[in-house]
N, C-alpha and C positions, 0 to 999 in steps of 0.2 A: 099434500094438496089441500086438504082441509086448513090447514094455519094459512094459506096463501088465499086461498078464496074470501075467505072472512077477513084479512089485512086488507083484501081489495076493497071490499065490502066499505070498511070504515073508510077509508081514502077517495072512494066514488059519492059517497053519503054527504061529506064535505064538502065536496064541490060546488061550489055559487053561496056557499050560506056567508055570512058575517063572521069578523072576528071577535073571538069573545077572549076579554082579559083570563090571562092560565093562573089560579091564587097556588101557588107552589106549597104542600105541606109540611109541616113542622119535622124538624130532621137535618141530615145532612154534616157535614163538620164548617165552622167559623173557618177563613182564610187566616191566614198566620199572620199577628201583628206586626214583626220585625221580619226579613227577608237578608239572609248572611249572602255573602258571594258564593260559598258551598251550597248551601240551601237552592240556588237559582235554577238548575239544574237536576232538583228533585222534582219527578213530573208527579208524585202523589205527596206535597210534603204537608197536607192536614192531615191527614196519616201517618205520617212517618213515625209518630212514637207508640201506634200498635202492631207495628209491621215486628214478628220475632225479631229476634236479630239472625236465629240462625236463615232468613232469608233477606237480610238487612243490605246482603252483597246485589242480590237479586234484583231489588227495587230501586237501587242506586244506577245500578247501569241500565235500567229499562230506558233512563233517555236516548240511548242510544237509538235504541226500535223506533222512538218516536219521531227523532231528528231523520230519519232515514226514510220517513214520510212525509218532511216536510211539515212536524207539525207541532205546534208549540205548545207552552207548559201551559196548560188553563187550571190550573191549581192555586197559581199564587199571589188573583184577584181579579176580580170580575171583569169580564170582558161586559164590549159596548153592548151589546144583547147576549140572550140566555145559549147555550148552547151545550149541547148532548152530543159526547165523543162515545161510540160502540166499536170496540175492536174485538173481531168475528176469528177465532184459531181453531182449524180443521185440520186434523192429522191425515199428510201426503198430500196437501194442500196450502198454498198462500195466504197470508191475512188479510182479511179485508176490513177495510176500515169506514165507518160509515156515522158521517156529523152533520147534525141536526141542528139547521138554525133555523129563524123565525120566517126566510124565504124558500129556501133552498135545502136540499141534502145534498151533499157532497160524499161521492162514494170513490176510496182508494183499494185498488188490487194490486199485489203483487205479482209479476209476472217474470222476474228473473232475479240473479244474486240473491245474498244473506241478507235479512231486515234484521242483525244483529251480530253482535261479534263472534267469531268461529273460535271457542278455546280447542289452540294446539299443547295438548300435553309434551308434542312433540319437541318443543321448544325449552321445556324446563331438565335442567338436569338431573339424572336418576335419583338424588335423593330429595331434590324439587318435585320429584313427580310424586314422593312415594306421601310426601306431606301434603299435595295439592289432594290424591285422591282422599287420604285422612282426613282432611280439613273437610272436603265437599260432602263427607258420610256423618261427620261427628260436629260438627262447628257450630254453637260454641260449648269447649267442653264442659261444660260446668249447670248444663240445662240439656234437657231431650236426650237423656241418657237412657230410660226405660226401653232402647231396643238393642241395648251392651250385652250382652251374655257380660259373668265375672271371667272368664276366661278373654275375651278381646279387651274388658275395662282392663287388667291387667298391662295386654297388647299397649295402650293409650296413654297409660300412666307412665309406662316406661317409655315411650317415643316422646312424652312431654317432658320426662327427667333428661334424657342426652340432647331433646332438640326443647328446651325453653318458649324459643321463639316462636313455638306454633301455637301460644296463648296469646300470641301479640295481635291483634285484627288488622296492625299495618304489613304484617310479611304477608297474610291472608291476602290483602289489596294486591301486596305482588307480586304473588303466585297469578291472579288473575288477568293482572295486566299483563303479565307475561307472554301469558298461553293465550292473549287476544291481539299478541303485537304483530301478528303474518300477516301478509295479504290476502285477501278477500276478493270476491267477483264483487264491482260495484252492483245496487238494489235499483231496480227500478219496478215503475209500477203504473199504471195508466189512473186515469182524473173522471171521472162522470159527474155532472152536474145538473138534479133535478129539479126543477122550480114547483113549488109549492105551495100553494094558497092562504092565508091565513088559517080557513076555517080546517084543512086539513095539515096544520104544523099543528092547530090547537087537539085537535082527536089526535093526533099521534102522542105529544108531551101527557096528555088525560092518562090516554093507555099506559104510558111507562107511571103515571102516577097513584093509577088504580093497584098498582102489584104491590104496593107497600113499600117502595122502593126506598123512601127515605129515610126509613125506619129500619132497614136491613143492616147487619154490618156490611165490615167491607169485604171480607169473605163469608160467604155459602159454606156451611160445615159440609165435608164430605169424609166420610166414615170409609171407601174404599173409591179410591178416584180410579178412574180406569188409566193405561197407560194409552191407549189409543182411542181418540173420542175427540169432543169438541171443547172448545171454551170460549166466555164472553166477560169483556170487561166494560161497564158502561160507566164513566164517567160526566157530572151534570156540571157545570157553569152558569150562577145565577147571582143577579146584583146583591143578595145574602150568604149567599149559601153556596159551597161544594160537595158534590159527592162521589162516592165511588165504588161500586158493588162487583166482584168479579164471582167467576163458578165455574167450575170443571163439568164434564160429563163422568157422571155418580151414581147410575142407575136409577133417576127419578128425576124429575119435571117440577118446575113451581111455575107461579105466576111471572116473576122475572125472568127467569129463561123461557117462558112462552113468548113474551113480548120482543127479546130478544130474535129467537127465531123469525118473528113474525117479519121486523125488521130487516134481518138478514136476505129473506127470500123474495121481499118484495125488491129490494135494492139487485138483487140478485136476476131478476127477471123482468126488471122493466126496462122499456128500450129507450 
């Protein structure tokens, strides 16, 4: 109640004043100079070369989530104004998604189907299946091995002497596509659109800009992520500059999951 009162607060205070130009802080990652036809379809690709690899599979297919909202890459050059994509993950919950432009918020909910692909293990053949679950515990093996007992490294060494191919990251690709080729309930998800005045689009972008946000990586360390909790991905779009800051629920709060929040509950409760 306290985070949503004081969101109001700032968002009432706004009201009738002027627009005052937003100077965007130093930060952010450069849009990428050349754009491959693979590339087109990475929705974080100023990032893609800090992304591990072992979540490399991860971040390729998150277009998926994205196109299932109808919503396109802003990663791979400035759109006609500035704009702030928030996507809200609440475990036994829907995602909501919630974009920030110079008029308007536009808030997306899910309300039925998959916002992503459903891997069926079911689909790969017994020793398809025994290398997908290897692959999804250990991949890639030659990094992030400090959680191997020498007894499983053993295990891994000899499943890479008989099966080769599980150092290849193309059979990886598909084992995945595999186990995503079933059918699926199509996603849908309802459209809210709220109008916005200058002076409160400018207090809102302030606030995401007071948290340091430009200056954060793109991940939040989290030292023990909970398995059931929330998470927020705020990606920014600006005639310079992209960015992209995500974070789990970790047993502690900053300034950016504040502002987050605050976001979330307002979009959440206003009619």
């Amino acid at each position: 109640m306290k985070r949503y009162c004081l969101f109001l607060t700032i968002l009432a205070t706004g009201c009738g004043q002027s627009h005052t130009s937003i100077v965007f802080p130093a930060g952010g990652y450069p849009y990428p100079a050349k754009i491959s036809a693979g590339d087109s379809n990475y929705y974080h690709l100023p990032i893609k070369n800090q992304i591990p690899r072992r979540d490399s599979f991860l971040y390729e297919d998150i277009q998926l989530f994205y196109k299932a909202f109808d919503e396109p890459n802003i990663s791979l050059g400035p759109q006609a104004a500035p704009v702030f994509r928030l996507v809200c993950s609440f475990a036994l919950d829907y995602t909501t998604m919630i974009i920030l432009k110079e008029n308007e918020m536009v808030i997306k909910k899910g309300i039925s189907g998959e916002e992503g692909p459903i891997l069926h293990d079911s689909l790969l053949t017994e020793t398809e299946r025994r290398h997908f679950r290897l692959l999804k515990w250990y991949y890639p093996f030659d990094t992030d091995t400090a959680n191997i007992t020498p007894v499983r490294r053993r295990y891994v060494d000899s499943m890479i002497n008989i099966y080769p191919q599980l150092l290849n990251p193309a059979y990886y690709r598909y084992l995945i596509d595999k186990t995503g080729s079933g059918k699926r309930p199509p996603f849908i998800y309802t459209t809210k659109i709220i109008p916005l005045s200058p002076a409160q689009y400018t207090r809102l972008v302030n606030a995401i800009n007071r948290t340091g946000y430009w200056k954060l990586p793109w991940k939040l360390p989290c030292p023990s992520p909970a398995m059931d909790g929330y998470g927020f991905s705020l990606e920014a779009n600006t005639s310079r500059r992209y960015n992209m800051v995500e974070f789990g629920s970790c047993g502690y709060e900053t300034p950016f999951t504040e502002v987050c929040f605050e976001l979330y509950i307002f979009a959440k409760n206003i009619n």
